[in-house]
Each structure stands twice: as C-alpha cells, then as structure tokens.
Residue frames relative to the residue before (quaternion, step in Angstrom):
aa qw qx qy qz dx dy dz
X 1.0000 0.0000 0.0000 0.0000 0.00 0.00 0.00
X 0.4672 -0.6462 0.5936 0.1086 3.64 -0.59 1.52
X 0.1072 0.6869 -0.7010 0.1592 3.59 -1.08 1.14
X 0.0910 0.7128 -0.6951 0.0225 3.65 -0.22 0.89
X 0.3149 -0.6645 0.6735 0.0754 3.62 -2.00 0.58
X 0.1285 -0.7055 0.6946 0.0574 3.11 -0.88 0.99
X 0.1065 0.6298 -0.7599 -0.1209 3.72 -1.27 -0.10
X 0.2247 0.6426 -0.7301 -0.0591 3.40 -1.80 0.12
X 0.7721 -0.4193 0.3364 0.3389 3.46 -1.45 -0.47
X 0.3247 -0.7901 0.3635 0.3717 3.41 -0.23 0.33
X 0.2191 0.6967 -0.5499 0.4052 3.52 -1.00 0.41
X 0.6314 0.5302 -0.3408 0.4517 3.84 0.78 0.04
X 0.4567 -0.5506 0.5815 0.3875 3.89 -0.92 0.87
X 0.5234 -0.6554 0.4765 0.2636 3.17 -1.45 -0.30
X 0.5145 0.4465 -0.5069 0.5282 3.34 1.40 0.16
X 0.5073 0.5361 -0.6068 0.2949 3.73 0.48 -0.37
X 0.6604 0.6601 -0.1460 0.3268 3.32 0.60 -1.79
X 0.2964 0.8457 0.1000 0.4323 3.06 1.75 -0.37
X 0.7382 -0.0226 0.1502 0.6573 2.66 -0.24 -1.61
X 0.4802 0.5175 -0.5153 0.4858 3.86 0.67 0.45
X 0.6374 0.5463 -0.3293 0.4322 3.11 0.56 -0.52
X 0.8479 0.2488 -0.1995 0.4235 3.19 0.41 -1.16
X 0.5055 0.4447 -0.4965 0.5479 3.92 1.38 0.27
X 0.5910 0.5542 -0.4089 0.4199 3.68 0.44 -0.41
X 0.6982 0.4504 -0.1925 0.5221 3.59 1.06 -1.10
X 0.6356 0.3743 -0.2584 0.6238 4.03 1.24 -0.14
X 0.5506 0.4392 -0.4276 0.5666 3.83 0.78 0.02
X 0.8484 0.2593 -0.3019 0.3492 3.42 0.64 -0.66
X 0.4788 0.6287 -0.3969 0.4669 3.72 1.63 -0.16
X 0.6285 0.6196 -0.2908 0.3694 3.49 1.13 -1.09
X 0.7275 0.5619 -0.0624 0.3886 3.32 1.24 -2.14
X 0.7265 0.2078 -0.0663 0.6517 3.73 1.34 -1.12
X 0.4787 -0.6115 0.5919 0.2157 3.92 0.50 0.20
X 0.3186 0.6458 -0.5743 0.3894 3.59 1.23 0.73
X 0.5514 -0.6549 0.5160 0.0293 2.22 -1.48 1.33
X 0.6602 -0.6045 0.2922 0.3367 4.08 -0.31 1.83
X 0.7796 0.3738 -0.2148 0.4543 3.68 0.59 -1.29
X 0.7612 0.2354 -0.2820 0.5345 3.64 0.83 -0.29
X 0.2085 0.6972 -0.6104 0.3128 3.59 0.77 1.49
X 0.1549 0.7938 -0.5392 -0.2351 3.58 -0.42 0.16
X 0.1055 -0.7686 0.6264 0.0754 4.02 -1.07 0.55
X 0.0933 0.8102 -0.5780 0.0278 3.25 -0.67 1.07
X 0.4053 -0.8008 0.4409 0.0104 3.55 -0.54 0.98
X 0.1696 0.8658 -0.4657 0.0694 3.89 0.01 0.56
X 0.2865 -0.7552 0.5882 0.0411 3.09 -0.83 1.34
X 0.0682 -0.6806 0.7260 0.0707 3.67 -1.70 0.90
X 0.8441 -0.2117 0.4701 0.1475 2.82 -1.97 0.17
X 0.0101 -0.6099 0.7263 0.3169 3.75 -0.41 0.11
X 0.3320 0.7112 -0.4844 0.3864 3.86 0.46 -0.26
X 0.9405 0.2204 0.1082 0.2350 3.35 0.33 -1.84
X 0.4966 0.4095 -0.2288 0.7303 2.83 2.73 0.50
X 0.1242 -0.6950 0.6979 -0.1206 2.98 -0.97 1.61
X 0.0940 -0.7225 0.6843 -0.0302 3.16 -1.74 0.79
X 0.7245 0.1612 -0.0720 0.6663 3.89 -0.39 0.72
X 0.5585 -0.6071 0.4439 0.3500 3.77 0.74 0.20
X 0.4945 0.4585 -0.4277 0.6019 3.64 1.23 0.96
X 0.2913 -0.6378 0.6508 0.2912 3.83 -0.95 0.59
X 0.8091 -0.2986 0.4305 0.2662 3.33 -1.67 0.13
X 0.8640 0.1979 -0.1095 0.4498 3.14 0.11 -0.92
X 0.5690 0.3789 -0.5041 0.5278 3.51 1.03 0.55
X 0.4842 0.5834 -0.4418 0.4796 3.62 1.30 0.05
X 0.5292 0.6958 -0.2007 0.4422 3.38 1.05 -0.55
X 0.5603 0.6912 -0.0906 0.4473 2.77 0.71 -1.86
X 0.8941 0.2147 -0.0445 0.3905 3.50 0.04 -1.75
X 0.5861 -0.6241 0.3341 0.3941 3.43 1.84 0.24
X 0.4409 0.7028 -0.4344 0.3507 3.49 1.16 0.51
C-alpha cells in the first residue's frame, strides 16, 4: 500500500492542492501498477511562522522581501 507525503507551506487554494493530489496519485498508480484504492496521498501544510531555513523562518524571510 503506496503512502506518499507531501509537506509545503501554506498559502495554496485548494484546487491546486488537489490536483497534487491527484497527479501525485497517477505518477504513482502509473510507476508501481498500484492498485487506485490502496493509493495513499497525504498532504501537510505548515506555518511559514514554523519553517525555518538558515535559522530564519519563512515568513521573516518574507518579511524582508526575499
């Protein structure tokens, strides 16, 4: 049973999110011959608050116009 994870930042409509889902979920039926019902796709959203890179979060990257 296929279980892929996505995370990114939030800030995305929900049809995008979506359709990630469902190309993510045909890349992987296509690639392993998995079978549709035991695809799993799970999608997780953070904070820019609560993702930090270089010891700066997102959203103070933001902040400074980067």
């Amino acid at each position: 049973m296929p279980l892929v994870e996505v995370t990114l930042t939030q800030g995305r409509q929900p049809e995008q999110l979506r359709e990630l889902m469902h190309r993510v979920h045909e890349a992987v039926r296509v690639s392993l011959d998995a079978s549709p019902q035991n695809i799993r796709v799970i999608v997780r959203e953070v904070p820019r608050e609560l993702w930090s890179a270089g010891d700066q979060t997102l959203a103070e990257r933001d902040q400074e116009g980067r």
